[in-house]
C-alpha positions as CSV (number, residue, x, y, z in Angstrom):
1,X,-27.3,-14.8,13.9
2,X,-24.9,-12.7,11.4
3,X,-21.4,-12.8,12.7
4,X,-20.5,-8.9,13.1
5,X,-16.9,-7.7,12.1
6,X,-15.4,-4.3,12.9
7,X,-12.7,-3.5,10.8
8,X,-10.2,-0.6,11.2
9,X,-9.2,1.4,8.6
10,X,-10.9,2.5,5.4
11,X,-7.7,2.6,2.9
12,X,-7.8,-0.2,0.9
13,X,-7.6,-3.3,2.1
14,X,-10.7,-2.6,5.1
15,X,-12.9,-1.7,2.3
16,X,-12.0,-4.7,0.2
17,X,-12.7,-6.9,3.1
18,X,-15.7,-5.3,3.7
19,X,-17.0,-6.2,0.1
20,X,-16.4,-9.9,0.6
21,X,-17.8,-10.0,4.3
22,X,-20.9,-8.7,3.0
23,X,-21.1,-10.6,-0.4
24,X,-20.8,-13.8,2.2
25,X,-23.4,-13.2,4.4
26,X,-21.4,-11.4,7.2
27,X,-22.4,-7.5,8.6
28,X,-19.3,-5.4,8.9
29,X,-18.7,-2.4,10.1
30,X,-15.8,0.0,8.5
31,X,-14.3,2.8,11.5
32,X,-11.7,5.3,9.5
33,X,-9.6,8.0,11.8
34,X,-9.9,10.6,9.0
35,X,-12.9,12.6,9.0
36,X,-13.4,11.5,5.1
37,X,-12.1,9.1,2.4
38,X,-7.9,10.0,1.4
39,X,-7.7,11.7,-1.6
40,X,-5.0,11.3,-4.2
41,X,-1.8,9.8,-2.9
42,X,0.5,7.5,-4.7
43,X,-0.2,5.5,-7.5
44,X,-0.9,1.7,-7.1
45,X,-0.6,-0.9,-9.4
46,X,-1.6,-4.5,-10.0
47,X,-0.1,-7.4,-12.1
48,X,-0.7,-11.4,-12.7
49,X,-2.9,-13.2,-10.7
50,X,-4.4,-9.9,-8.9
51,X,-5.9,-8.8,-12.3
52,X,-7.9,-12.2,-11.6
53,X,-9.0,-10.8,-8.2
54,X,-10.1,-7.6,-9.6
55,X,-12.0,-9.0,-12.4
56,X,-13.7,-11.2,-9.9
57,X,-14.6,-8.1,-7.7
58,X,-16.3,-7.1,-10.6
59,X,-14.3,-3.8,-10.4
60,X,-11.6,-4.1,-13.4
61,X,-13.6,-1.8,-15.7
62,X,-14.1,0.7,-12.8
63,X,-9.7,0.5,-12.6
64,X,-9.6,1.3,-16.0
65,X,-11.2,4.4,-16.2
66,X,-9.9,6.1,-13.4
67,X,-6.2,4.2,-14.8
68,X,-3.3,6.5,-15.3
69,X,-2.2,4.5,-18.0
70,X,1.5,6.0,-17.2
71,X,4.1,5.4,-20.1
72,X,7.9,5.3,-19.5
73,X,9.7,6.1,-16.6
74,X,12.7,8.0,-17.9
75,X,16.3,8.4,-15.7
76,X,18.0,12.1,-16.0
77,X,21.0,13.0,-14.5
78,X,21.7,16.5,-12.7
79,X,21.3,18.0,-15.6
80,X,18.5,16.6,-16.7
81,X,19.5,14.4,-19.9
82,X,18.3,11.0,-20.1
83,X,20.5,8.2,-19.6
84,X,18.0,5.5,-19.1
85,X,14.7,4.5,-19.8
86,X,12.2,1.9,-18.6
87,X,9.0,0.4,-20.1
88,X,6.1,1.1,-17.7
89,X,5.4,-2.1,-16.9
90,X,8.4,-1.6,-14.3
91,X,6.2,0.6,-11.7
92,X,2.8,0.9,-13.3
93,X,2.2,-3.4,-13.7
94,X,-1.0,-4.4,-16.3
95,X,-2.6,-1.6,-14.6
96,X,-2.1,1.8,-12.6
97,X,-4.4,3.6,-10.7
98,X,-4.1,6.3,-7.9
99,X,-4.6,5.2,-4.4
100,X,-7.1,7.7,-3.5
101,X,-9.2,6.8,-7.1
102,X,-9.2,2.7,-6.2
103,X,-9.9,3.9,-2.3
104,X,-13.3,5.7,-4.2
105,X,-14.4,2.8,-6.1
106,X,-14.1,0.8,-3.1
107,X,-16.5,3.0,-0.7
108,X,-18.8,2.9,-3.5
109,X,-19.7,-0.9,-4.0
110,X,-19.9,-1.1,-0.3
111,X,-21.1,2.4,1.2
112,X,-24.9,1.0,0.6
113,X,-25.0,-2.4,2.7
114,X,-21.6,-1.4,4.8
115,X,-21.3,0.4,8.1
116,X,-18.5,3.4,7.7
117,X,-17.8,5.6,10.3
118,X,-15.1,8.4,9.7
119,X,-13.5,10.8,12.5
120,X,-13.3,8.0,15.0
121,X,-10.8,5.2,16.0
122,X,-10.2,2.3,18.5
123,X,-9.0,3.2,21.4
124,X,-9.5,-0.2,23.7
125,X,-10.2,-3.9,22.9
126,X,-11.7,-6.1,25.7
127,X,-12.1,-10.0,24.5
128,X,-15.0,-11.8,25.8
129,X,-15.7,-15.7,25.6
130,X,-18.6,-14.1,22.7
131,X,-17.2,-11.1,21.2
132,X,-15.0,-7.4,21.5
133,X,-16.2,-4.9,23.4
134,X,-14.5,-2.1,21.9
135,X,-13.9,1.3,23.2
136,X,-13.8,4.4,20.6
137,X,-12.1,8.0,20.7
138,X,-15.5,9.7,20.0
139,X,-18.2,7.1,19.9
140,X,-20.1,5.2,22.5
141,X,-18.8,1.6,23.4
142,X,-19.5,-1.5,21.2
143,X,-19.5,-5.3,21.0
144,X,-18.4,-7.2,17.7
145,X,-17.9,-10.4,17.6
146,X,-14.8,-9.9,15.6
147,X,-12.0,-7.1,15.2
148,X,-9.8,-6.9,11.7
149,X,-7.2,-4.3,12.0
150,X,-6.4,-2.7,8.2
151,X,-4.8,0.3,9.7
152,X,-1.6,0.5,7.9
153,X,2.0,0.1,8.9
154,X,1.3,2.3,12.1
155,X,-1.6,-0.1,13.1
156,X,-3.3,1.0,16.3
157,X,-5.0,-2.7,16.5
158,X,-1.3,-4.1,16.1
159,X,-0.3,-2.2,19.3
160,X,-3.6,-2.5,21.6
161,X,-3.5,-6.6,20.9
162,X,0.5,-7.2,20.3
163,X,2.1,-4.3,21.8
164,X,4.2,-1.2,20.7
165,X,5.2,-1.5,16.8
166,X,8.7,-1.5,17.5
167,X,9.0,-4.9,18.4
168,X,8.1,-5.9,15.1
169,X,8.8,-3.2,12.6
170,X,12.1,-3.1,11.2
171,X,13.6,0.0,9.3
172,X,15.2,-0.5,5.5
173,X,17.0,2.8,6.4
174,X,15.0,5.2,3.7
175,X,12.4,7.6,4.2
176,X,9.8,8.5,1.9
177,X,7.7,11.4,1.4
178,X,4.8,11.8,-1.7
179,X,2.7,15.2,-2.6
180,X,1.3,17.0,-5.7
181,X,2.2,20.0,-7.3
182,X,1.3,22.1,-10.5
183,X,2.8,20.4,-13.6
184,X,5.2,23.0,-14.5
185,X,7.3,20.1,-16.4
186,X,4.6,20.1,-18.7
187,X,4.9,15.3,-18.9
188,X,2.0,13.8,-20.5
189,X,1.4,10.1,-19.1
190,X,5.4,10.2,-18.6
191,X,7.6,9.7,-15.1
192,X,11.3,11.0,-14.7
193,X,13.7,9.8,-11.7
194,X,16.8,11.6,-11.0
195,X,19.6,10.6,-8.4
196,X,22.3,12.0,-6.3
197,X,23.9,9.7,-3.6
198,X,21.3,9.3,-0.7
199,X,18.7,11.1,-2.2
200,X,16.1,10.5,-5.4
201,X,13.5,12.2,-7.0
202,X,10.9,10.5,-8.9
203,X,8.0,12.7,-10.6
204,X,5.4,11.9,-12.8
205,X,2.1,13.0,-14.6
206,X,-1.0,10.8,-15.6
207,X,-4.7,10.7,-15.8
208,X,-4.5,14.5,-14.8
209,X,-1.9,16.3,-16.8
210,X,-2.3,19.3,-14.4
211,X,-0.8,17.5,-11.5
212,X,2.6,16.4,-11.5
213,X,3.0,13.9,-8.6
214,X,6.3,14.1,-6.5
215,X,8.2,11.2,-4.7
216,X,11.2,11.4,-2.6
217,X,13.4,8.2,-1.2
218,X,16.5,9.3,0.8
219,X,18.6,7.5,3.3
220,X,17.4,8.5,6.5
221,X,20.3,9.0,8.8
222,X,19.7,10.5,12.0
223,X,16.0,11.8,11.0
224,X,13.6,12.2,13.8
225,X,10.8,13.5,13.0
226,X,7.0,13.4,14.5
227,X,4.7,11.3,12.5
228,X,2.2,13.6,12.4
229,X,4.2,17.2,12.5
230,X,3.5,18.0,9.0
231,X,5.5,21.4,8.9
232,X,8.5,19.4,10.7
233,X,8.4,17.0,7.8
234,X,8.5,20.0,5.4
235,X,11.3,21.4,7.1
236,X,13.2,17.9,7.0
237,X,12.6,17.7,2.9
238,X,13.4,21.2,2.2
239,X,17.0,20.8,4.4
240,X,17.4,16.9,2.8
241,X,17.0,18.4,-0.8
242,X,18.4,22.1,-1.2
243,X,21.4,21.4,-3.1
244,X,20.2,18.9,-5.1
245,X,19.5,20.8,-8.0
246,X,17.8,20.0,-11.2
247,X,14.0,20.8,-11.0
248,X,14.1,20.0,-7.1
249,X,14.3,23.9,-6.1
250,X,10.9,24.4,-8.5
251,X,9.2,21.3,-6.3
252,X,10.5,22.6,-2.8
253,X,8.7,26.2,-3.6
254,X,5.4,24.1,-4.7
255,X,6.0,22.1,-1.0
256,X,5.0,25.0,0.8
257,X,1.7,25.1,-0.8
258,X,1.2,21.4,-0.5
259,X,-2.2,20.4,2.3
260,X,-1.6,16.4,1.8
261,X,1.8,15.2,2.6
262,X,2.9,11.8,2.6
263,X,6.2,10.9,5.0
264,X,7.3,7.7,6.8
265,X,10.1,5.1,6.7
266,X,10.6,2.5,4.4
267,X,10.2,-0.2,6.7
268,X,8.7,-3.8,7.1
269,X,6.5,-5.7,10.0
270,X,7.3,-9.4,11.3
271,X,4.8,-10.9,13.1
272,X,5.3,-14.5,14.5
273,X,0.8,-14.7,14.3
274,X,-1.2,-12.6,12.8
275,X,-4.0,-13.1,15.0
276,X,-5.0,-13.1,18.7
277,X,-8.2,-14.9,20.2
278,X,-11.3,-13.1,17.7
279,X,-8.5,-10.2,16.5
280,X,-6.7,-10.7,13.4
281,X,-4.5,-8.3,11.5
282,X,-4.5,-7.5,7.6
283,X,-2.3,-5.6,5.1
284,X,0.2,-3.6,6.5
285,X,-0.9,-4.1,9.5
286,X,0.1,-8.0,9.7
287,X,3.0,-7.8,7.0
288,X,4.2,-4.3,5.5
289,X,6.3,-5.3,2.9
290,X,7.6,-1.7,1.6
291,X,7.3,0.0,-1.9
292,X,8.0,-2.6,-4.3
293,X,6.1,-5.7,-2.9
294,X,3.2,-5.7,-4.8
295,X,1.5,-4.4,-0.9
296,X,-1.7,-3.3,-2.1
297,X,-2.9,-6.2,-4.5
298,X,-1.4,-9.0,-1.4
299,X,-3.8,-7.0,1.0
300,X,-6.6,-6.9,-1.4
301,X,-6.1,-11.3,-2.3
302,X,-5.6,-11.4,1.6
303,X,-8.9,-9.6,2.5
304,X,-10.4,-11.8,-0.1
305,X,-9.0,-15.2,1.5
306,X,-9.7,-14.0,5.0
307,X,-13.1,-13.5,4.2
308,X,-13.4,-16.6,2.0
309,X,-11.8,-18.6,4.9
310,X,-14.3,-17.1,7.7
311,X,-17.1,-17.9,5.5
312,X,-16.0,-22.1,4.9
313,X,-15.5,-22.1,8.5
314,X,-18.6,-21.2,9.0
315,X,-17.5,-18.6,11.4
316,X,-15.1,-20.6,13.5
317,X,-12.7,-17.8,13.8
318,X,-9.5,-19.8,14.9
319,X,-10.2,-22.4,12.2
320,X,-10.3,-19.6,9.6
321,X,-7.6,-17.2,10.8
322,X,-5.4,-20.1,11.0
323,X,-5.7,-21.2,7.0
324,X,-5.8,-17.2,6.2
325,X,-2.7,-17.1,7.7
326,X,-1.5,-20.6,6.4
327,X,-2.1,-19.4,2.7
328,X,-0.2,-16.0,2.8
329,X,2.8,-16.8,4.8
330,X,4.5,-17.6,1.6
331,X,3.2,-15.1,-0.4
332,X,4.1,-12.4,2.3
333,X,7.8,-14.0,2.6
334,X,8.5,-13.4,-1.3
335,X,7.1,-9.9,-1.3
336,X,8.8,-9.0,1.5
337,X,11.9,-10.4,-0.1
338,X,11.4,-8.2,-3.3
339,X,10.8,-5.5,-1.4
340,X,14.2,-5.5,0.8
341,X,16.2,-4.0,-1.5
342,X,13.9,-1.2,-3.0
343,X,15.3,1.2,-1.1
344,X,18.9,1.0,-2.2
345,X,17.8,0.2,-5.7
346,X,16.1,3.2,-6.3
347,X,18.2,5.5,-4.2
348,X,21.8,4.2,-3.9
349,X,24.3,5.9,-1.9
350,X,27.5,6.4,-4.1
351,X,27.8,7.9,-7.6
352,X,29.4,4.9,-8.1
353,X,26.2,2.8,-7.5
354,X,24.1,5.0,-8.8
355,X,25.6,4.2,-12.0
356,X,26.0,0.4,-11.6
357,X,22.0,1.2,-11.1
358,X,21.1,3.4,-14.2
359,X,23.2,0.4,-16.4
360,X,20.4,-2.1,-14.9
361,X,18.1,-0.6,-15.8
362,X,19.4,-0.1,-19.5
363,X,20.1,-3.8,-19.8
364,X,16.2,-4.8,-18.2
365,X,14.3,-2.1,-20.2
366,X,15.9,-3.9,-23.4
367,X,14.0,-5.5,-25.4
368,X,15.6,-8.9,-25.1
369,X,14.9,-9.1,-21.7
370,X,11.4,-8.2,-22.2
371,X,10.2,-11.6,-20.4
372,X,12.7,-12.0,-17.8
373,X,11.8,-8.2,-16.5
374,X,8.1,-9.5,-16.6
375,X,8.6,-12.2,-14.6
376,X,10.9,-10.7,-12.1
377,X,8.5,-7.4,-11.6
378,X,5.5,-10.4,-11.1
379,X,6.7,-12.5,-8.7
380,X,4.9,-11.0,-5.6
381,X,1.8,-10.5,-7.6
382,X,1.7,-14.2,-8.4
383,X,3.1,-15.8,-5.1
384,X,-0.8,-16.2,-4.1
385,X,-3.3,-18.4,-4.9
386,X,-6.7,-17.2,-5.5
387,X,-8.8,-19.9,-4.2
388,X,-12.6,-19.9,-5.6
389,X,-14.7,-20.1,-2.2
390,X,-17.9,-20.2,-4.4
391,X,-16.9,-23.8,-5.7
392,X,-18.5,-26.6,-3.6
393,X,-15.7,-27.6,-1.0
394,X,-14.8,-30.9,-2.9
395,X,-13.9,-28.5,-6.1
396,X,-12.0,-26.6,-3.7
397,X,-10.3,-29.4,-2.7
């Protein structure tokens, strides 16, 4: 009988999982609170050992022509003259592509043989000796016979299994907030970042030269701010950013306009087990690492493990959510490591710091240290193993 899996979440990593599940032999079924797939959001990129994933998924060619292909990332100060520069291997890795573009390609290898369903969400788990009966916002019960939750940092399957996220979420003491606006700077495949203490701007324009896409990292302080009060969170940037000058007053007035807004904290999740009884948590769910990471290609090579681990154990749940979590533990640690620091890295707090900053980034976009930038930037992408679960087991060792 085929072992059914309900996953949660239809970003990235629950429709990467999906592909695998079904490519060995399992029947999942995809449930995604927004009524359709995301569009747009933030660029993602991959590096290393993930470009071995992707090219296994059968998907690299699909990445590359939907790529930004993003050149520099220059660094202005106030007044907008360049003091820095960095090669775009820095943020856009061996290759870039925007979240909502990979999300896309995603859905479409699996949309034929995979179960979505959009508008709905999980709103009770009950674990039987056989299976999950699960209980939906909109939809009629259903049993599974096991539950995945890919639902981000904010994971509803984290909280209804574990408990409330803030026993295991700690804050890195930034906000972040991501939208598009009209490119009025007029960058072609070209990124700027600009810093005042607490507060920094990164924009840049790619594939579509219309679009100039906006990110903002600033210490939080006192914020408080409803996750999903969108006009609060408008309200927060505009009072965060009004005398910062440069092109920020051009971006606030293109704010107002804005539909899709992107706003959380920088933070991370610890988990002490990934997993409970036939529930298991992937991704940002199990292991936010925060910007800097390498989150989305360690969520992709963790739904392919999960899945190739559930397949050699023929099903045996714990057996396989044991070695899942057994072979990214390590992984996780040294991307959560290289993500600590992100925060005050790109957004220090004194001008003194910020200038310590912009004189790294001279001496690492150098040509002499070329290699050593590669490796450091690579680390996370690397820190797993992609194990080939199509190799008889003695191959596999």
């Amino acid at each position: 009988m085929t072992t059914t899996v309900l996953i949660s979440g239809a970003g990235i990593a629950g429709p990467a999982l999906a592909y695998w599940l079904r490519k060995r032999g399992f029947a999942p079924t995809v449930v995604e609170r927004a009524p359709a797939l995301r569009e747009g959001g933030s660029a993602v990129d991959f590096r290393g050992e993930q470009m071995t994933l992707l090219k296994r998924m059968g998907i690299i060619e699909d990445i590359r022509a939907k790529e930004t292909a993003m050149g520099a990332q220059v660094i202005v100060d106030e007044r907008g003259k360049e003091v820095a520069q960095m090669p775009s291997v820095f943020f856009s890795g061996e290759v870039e592509i925007e979240r909502g573009d990979l999300t896309r390609i995603l859905y479409d290898r699996t949309k034929d043989d995979v179960e979505y369903v959009f508008g709905d969400w999980i709103t009770g788990l009950d674990e039987l000796s056989d299976g999950v009966d699960v209980d939906f916002a909109h939809g009629e019960p259903r049993r599974f016979d096991l539950v995945v939750g890919a639902d981000g940092l904010h994971s509803g399957v984290r909280r209804l299994t574990f408990g409330d996220e803030e026993q295991f979420r700690t804050d890195l003491g930034f906000h972040t907030a991501g939208f598009t606006v009209p490119n009025h700077l007029g960058l072609d495949h070209l990124g700027q970042i600009c810093s005042v203490p607490g507060r920094t701007v990164m924009v840049a324009s790619g594939r579509d030269r219309s679009a100039l896409n906006v990110s903002l990292i600033f210490a939080s302080g006192s914020l408080e701010v409803r996750r999903r009060d969108v006009e609060a969170q408008k309200k927060a940037l505009v009072e965060r950013y009004a005398d910062f000058g440069w092109e920020v007053p051009t971006l606030l007035e293109g704010l107002g306009d804005v539909d899709a807004l992107y706003f959380d904290s920088l933070s991370q999740i610890h988990l002490d087990k990934w997993s409970q009884g036939r529930v298991v948590l992937l991704g940002d769910a199990a292991w936010c690492a925060g910007p800097g990471g390498s989150g989305t290609g360690l969520a992709m090579m963790g739904a392919y493990i999960l899945a190739g681990e559930l397949a050699a154990a023929r099903g045996d749940h714990e057996v396989a959510f044991a070695r899942y979590e057994e072979k990214l533990r390590g992984p996780v640690k040294v991307s959560q490591k290289q993500a600590a620091g992100i925060g005050t890295f790109l957004t220090p707090k004194t001008r003194f710091m910020i200038g310590y900053r912009n004189f790294l980034y001279r001496v690492l976009g150098s040509r002499p240290m070329t290699k050593v930038f590669t490796w450091i930037t690579s680390r996370a992408a690397n820190a797993a193993t992609l194990e080939n679960y199509d190799a008889p087991v003695a191959a596999r060792g």
